[in-house]
N, C-alpha and C positions, 0 to 999 in steps of 0.2 A: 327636490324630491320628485319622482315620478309615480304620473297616478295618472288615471283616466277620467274624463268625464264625459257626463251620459246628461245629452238635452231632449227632451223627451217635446215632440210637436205634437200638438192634437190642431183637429181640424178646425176648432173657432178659435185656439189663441197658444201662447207656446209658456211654456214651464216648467224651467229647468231645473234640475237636478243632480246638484256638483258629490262628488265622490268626497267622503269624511277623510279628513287626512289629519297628523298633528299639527298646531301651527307652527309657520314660518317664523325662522326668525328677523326679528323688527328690520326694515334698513328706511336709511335715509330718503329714498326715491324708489319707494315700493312702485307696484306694476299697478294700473291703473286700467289702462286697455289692451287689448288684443282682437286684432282681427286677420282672421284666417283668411287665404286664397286656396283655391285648387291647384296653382302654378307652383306649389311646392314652398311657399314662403309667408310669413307671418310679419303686420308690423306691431311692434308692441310699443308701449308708452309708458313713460312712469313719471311720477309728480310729486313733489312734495314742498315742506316747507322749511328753509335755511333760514340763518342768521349769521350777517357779515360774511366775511370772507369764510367761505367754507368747501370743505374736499373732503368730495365723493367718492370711495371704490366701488368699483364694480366690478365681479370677476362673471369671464367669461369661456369657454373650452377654446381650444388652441383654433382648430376647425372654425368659428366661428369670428374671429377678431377681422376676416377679411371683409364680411359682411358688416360688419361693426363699422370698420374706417372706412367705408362707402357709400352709410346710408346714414351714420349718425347725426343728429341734431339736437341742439341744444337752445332752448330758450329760457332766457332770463328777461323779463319787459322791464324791470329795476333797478337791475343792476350789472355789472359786468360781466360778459361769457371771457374766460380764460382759455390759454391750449389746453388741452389732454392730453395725459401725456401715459405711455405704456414702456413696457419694455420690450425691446425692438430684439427681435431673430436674426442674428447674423446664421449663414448658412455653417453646419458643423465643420465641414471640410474647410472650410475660409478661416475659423478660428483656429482649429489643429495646425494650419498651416504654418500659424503666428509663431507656434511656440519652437523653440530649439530643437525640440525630437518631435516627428511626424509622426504621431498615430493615429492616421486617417485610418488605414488599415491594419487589419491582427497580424500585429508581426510576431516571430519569434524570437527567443533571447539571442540566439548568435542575428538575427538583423539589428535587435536594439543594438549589441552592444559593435556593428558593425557601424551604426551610423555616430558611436559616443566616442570615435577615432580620436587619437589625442586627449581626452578624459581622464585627469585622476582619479581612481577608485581602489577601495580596499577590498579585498577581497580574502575570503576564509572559507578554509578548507576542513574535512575532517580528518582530525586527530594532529593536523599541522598549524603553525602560525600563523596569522595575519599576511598578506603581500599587499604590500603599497607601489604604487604602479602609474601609468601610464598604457592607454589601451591600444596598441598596436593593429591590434587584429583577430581573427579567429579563421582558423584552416581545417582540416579534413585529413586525419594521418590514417592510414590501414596499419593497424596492429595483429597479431596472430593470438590469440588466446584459447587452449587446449585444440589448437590443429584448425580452427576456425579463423576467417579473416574475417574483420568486424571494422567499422569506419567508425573512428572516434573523434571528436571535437576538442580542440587545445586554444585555450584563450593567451595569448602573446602580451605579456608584460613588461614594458620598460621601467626598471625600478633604478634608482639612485645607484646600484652596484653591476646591474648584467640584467642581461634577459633572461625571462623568466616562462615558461610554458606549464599551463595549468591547466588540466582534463577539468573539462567543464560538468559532466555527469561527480565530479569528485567536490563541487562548489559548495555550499552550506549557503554562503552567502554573500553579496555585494553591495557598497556603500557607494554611492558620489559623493568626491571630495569638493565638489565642487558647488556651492551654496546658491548661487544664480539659477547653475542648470538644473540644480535637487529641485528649486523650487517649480522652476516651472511643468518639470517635469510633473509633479502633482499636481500645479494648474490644468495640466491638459488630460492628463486621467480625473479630475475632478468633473472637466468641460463635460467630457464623452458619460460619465455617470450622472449627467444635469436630465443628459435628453431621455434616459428612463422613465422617471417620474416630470413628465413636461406635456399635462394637460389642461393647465388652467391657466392664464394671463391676468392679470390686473391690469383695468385700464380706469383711469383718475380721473376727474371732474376737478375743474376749477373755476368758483366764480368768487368775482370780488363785487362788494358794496359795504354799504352800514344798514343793519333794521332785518327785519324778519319780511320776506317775501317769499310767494310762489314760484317754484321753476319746473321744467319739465324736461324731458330725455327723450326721445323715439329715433326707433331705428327698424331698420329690415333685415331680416337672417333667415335661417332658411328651418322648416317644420314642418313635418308630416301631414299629410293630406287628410281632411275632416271627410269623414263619411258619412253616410246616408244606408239606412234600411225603411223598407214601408210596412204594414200590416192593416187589411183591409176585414174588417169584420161586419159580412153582408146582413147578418139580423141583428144587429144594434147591441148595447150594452147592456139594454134592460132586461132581466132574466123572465119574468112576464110575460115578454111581448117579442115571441124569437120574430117575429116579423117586423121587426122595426124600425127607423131609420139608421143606415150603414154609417159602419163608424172607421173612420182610417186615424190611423195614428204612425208617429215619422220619429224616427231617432236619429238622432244626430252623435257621431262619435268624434271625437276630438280628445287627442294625447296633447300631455301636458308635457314636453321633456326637456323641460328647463330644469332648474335646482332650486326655483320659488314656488308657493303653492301659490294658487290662481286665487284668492279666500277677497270678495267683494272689488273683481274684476270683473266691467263688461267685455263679453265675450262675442265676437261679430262673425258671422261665417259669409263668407261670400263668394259669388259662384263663377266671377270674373278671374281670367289668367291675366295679369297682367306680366310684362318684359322682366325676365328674371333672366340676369347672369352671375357668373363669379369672377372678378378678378383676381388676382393677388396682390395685395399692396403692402403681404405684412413682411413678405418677403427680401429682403434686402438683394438691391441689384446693381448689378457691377458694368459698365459697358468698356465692352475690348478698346484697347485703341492702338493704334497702328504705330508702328517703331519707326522714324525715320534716321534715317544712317547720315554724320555731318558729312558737310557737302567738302572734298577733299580735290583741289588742285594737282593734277601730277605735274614733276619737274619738264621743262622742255627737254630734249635731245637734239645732238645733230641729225639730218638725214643721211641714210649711205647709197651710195650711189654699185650698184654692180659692173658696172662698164668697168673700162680702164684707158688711159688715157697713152698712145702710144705714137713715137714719132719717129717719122722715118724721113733717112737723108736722102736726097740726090746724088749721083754719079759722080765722085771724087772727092777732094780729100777737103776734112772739112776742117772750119778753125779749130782754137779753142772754145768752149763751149759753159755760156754764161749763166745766170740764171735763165727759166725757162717764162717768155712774156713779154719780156724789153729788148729792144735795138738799139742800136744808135741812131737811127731813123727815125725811131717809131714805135709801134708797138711787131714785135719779131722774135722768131727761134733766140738767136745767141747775139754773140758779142762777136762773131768770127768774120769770117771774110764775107761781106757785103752781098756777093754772086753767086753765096750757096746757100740758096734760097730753102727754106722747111718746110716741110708739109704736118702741118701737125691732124690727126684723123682722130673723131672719137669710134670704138671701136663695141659690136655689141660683145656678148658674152660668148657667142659663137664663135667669133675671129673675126666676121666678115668686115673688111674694112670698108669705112665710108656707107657703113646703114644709117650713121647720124649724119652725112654730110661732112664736105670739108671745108677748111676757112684757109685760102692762104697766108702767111704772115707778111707783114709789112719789112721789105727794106729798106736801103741806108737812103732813096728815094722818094719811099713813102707811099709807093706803089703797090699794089697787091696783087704779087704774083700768081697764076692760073696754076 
């Protein structure tokens, strides 16, 4: 509950003065302390007394659980501290994505039923039967109605006998025949109706032992800044005596905007900023990671060569002519007459003969002809 309280300081001692509220109701590890900063943040304390193994809830606003899992502490000097355990925020987009149909964003009917492709569904028309189906598709026809061209939408049905085209503005209604996808189809309209009403968290205490022992809770979150006003009254209080000694009086304001009432809680205000940040820890976080493509061998190939390999005879008449490489000497043109000798040239792509160099071939001697 929220209420205000007013600490009323006089100048020989201070005497506070809490704001009537109804009581709170009882918990297990009421609030015990509170001590205010000017840095915007409050640590509070709460204590009580368990027996055996025993679990604490505590609820806290959404905004708040970051501060919670960053600054919480628990002691038990008797017995065992447990985890704590909450319910964890997957991001909405991250869960919508899980289910069958994406409704991350507001789609309309011809996108739902563009992404339910291949979907059995019944469908009902008015004043016509039932169609049972198969969802194909949904297209865009221009019709003429009294001299006017108007775009109308026709949902494409595959049914056990022919296709079937149904004016979607003519629908009444449609079923999934299919029990898997109905369902989660409602898990994911149920997700997105969750984050409405999604302000409060439960987060759990757990400690184990045997016997009745003290424990305690503190933690740091973040509260409204305490204030200060002065009032300085230079003839005193005494009505008597307007010359009297000056009386100053100091108030202190301090909001209470938790949802327990503050009821025989020391209340500390102090004037030091100490290091306040936010993190997010309640947030569930994904880290990218990088695809690597497997490592794929290509087949060798031959190499090709552009040249071309050209041979030219000498002056008369030349033998028979054998494979090209072998003599009967040696390594040579042919198989032919001994004395006519070949000149084998490799040649570039130009023509020009003998860019590569020439090699004479060897005859029936063994010699290498010029």
């Amino acid at each position: 509950m929220k209420k205000t309280l007013t600490i009323i300081a006089v100048l020989c001692g201070a005497f506070p003065a809490f704001a009537q509220a109804p009581p709170a109701p009882s918990s297990t590890l009421p609030v015990r302390r509170v001590a205010l900063f000017t840095s915007g943040v409050a640590y509070t304390e709460r204590g009580g007394t368990i027996d055996g193994d025993a679990t604490v809830p505590l609820l806290f606003r959404v905004a708040q659980i970051n501060d919670i899992l960053k600054s919480m502490v628990l002691i038990d000097r008797q017995g065992q501290v447990l985890p704590a355990t909450y319910a964890a925020r997957d991001p909405i987009g991250h869960t919508l994505h899980s289910f069958a149909v994406d409704l991350t964003q507001n789609i309309s009917q011809q996108e739902i039923l563009s992404r339910l492709r291949g979907t059995r569904i019944m469908v009902e028309t008015a004043g016509k039967p039932a169609v049972t189906g198969q969802i194909m598709g949904v297209e865009q026809r221009q019709i003429t109605v009294d001299g006017k061209v108007s775009s109308v939408q026709y949902l494409n049905l595959l049914t056990d006998d022919s296709l079937v085209s149904l004016r979607l503005d003519t629908v009444t209604s449609m079923k999934l025949l299919d029990e898997r996808l109905n369902k989660e189809f409602r898990e994911a309209l149920t997700t997105l109706a969750s984050t409405a009403d999604d302000q409060r968290r439960q987060v759990t205490l757990h400690f184990a032992d045997a016997g009745k022992r003290d424990v305690r809770v503190g933690y740091v979150m973040e509260a409204p800044l305490w204030k200060m006003s002065y009032r300085l009254m230079l003839g005193g209080t005494a009505a008597d005596k307007p010359l009297g000694k000056p009386y100053l009086q100091g108030w202190a304001m301090v909001e209470n905007t938790s949802d327990e009432d503050w009821k025989g809680v020391r209340v500390s205000l102090v004037s030091g900023r100490p290091i306040s940040f936010v993190q997010d820890l309640y947030q569930p976080l994904y880290l990218p990671r990088p695809i690597v493509a497997p490592d794929i061998v290509a087949s060798p190939f031959p190499q090709l060569n552009d040249g071309s390999l050209v041979s030219k005879a000498d002056n008369g008449a030349a033998g028979p002519q054998g494979p090209p490489g072998f003599g009967r000497g040696g390594f040579g043109g042919g198989s032919g007459s001994g004395s006519a000798n070949r000149l084998l040239s490799l040649r570039s792509p130009s023509g020009a003969a003998g860019a590569s160099g020439a090699m004479g071939e060897l005859g029936e001697s063994g010699a290498a002809d010029s």
